[in-house]
N, C-alpha and C positions, 0 to 999 in steps of 0.2 A: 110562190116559193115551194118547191120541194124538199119533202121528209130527211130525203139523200142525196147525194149527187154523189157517182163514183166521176174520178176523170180520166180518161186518155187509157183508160185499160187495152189489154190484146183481149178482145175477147172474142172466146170461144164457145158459141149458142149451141153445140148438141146436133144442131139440123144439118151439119155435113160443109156448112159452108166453111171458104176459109177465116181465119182470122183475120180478125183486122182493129186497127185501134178505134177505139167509139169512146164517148159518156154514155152514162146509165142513170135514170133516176130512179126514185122507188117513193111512192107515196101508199100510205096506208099499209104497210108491207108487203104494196105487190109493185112490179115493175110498170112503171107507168111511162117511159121513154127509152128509146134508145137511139144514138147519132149523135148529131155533130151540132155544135149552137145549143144545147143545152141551158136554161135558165140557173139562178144560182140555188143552191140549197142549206138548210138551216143546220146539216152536216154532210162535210162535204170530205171526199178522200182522193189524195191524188194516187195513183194508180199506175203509172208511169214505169213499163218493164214488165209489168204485175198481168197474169194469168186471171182473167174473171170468164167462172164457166159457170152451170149449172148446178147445183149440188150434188154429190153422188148418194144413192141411195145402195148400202149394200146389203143385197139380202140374206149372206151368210156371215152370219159373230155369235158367239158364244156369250153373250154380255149377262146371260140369264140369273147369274149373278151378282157382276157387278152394278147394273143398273138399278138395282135397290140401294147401293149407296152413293152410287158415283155419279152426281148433276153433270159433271163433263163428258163423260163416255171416250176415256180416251186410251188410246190413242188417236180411235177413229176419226174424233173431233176434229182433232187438230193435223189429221190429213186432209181435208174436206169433205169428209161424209156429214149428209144432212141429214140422212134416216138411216137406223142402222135396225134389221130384222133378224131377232136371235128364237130358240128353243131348237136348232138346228141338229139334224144326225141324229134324230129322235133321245135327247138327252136333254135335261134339266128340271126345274126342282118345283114342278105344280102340275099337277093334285100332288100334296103329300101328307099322308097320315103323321099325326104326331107321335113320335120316336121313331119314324122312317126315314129320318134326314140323311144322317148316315151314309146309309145305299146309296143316294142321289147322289149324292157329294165323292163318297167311291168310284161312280158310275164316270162324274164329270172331269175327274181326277184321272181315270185312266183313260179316256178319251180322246178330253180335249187339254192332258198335262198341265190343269190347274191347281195347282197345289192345296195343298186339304185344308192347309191352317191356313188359309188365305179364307175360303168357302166358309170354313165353320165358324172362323171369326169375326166376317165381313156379314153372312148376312143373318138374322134374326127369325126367318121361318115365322112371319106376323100374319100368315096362311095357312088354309089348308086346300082350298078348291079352289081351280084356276081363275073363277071370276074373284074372289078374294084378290088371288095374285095382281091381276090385272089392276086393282083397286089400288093395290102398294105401290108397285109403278106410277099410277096417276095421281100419287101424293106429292112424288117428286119434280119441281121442274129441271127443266136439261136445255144444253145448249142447242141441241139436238134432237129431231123426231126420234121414235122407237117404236117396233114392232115387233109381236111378240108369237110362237107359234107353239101348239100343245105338240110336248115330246111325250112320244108313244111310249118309251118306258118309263116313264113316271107314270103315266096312264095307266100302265099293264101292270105294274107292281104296285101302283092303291088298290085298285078292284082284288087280282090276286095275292097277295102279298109277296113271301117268299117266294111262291108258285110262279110269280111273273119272272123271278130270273132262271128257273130252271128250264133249261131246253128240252127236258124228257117230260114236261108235262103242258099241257093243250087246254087251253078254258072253258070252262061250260057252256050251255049256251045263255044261260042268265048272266053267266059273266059277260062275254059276250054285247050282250044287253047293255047292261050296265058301263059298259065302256062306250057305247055307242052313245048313251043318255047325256055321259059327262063330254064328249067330244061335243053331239049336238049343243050344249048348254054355254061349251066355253064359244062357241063359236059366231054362236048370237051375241052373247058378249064381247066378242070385237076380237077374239082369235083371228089369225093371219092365216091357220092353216095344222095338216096334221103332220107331225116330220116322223121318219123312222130310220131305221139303220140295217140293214143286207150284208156287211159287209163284216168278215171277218179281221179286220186293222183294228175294228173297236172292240178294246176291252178295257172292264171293269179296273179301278187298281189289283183289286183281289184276282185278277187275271180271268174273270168268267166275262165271256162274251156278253152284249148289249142287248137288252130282252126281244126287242123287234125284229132279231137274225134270221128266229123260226116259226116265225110267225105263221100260221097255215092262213089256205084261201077263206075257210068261215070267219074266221077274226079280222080278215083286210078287209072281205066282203060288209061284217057287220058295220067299222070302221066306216068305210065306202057310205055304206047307208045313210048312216047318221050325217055325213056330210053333202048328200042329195037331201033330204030334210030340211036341214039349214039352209042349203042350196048356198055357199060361202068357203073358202079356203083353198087353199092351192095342197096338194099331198108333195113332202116334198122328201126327196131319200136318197142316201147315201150306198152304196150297191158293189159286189162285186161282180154284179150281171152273171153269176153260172146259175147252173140250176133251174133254167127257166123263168129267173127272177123277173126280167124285163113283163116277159108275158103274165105275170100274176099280178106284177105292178100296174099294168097296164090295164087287165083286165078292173083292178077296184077301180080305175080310175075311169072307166066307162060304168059301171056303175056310178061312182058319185058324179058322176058330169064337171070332173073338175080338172083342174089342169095338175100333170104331173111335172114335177121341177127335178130334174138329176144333176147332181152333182159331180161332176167329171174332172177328172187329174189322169194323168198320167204315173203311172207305176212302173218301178225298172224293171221287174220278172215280167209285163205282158205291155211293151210299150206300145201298143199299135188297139190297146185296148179301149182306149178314148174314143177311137175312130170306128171300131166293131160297135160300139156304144151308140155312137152318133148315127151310120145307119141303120 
């Protein structure tokens, strides 16, 4: 007897083929059957009409918040996402110094339009370094996987403070260092990846731009390093591609040997810029 028995679903396997009605079983919570004749199960769901696909796993949410309190993760949840992988647009709230919340919360607020009193009142800051972070996360269970990725301005405003949100000032190169140590460190700790922001759309509530905008080549580069080290993580970044962006991005990510992940939309002043983007 099996675990599960789905019945008579349309399902839709991911591999291209078409739909078709099948049973599914699942023992031990992995799929152990699929077709027609199915044996019975110890629970069993008829499915009949009902869409059974794969889980979707998305890699861009903002949940960097809410997932310290919210066991559901939802909305996501309850559209079908099985993993959801947030610190996205190099924004959110680990490493952070204590009485630095603030800023982050600022930062998230003007962003990703998450309201402050939501943030400040939701989460507890029971962190300071992104393996901490990560440690909070795995106190809570969820309906759901979660993934989690270090945002470059929280990075760049522990190391430099203030310094990290001003665009007229350039890190040392111990700072430098030192960003690299804490990227290598969260990364071996089960980091997803390093995320950043290029683009002039993100601003702070307080209306200053997102620390990672002006980033020079020594800080991507150092960045870069520390994730050929680890030898782990995907660089992933949100861009308004002028400036030579592409090629500097490009360039850290042939130093780290890692994969870059862009984020592409379509904007009404340059509609055809998705596409200059993509080749």
């Amino acid at each position: 007897m099996h675990d599960l028995v789905i019945r008579r679903a349309t399902l839709v396997d991911g591999t291209g083929a078409p739909r078709r009605i099948a049973d599914l079983a699942v023992d031990g919570g992995l799929i152990a059957a699929v077709g027609d004749g199915i044996g019975p199960g110890r629970r069993e769901i008829h499915a009949d009409g009902l869409l059974l696909t794969p889980g979707w796993v998305d890699i861009h949410t903002h949940y960097d918040g809410q997932a310290t309190w919210d066991p559901y993760v939802t909305p996501s949840s309850l559209h079908g996402v099985t993993t959801a992988v947030f610190g996205n647009c190099g924004v959110g709230f680990a490493p952070v110094r204590p009485g630095s919340e603030r800023y982050l919360i600022n930062l998230m607020e003007g962003v990703e339009d998450i309201p402050e009193t939501v943030l400040a009142e939701g989460i507890d800051f029971r962190w300071e370094s992104f393996e901490q972070y990560l440690d909070v996360l795995d106190s809570t269970e969820r309906v759901i996987d979660i993934g989690a990725q270090v945002p470059h301005a929280a990075l760049r405003f522990y190391v430099m403070g203030e310094r990290g949100a001003d665009h007229a000032a350039r890190p040392d190169a111990a700072e430098i260092d030192r960003m690299g140590e804490l990227l290598e460190s969260a990364l071996r700790a089960g980091a997803l990846g390093l995320t950043t922001s290029r683009t002039r759309k993100h601003r702070a509530k307080d209306g200053r731009f997102t620390p990672g905008l002006s980033a020079g080549d020594p800080e991507l580069a150092g960045l870069a390093a520390a994730m050929r080290r680890a030898n782990a993580g995907v660089i992933e970044v949100n861009s308004d591609f002028g400036d030579g962006d592409f090629e500097h991005l490009r360039a850290a990510a042939e130093i780290a040997g890692r994969p870059l992940s862009v984020l592409l939309l379509q904007v009404h002043n340059a509609p055809d810029l998705w596409r200059d983007t993509l080749e």
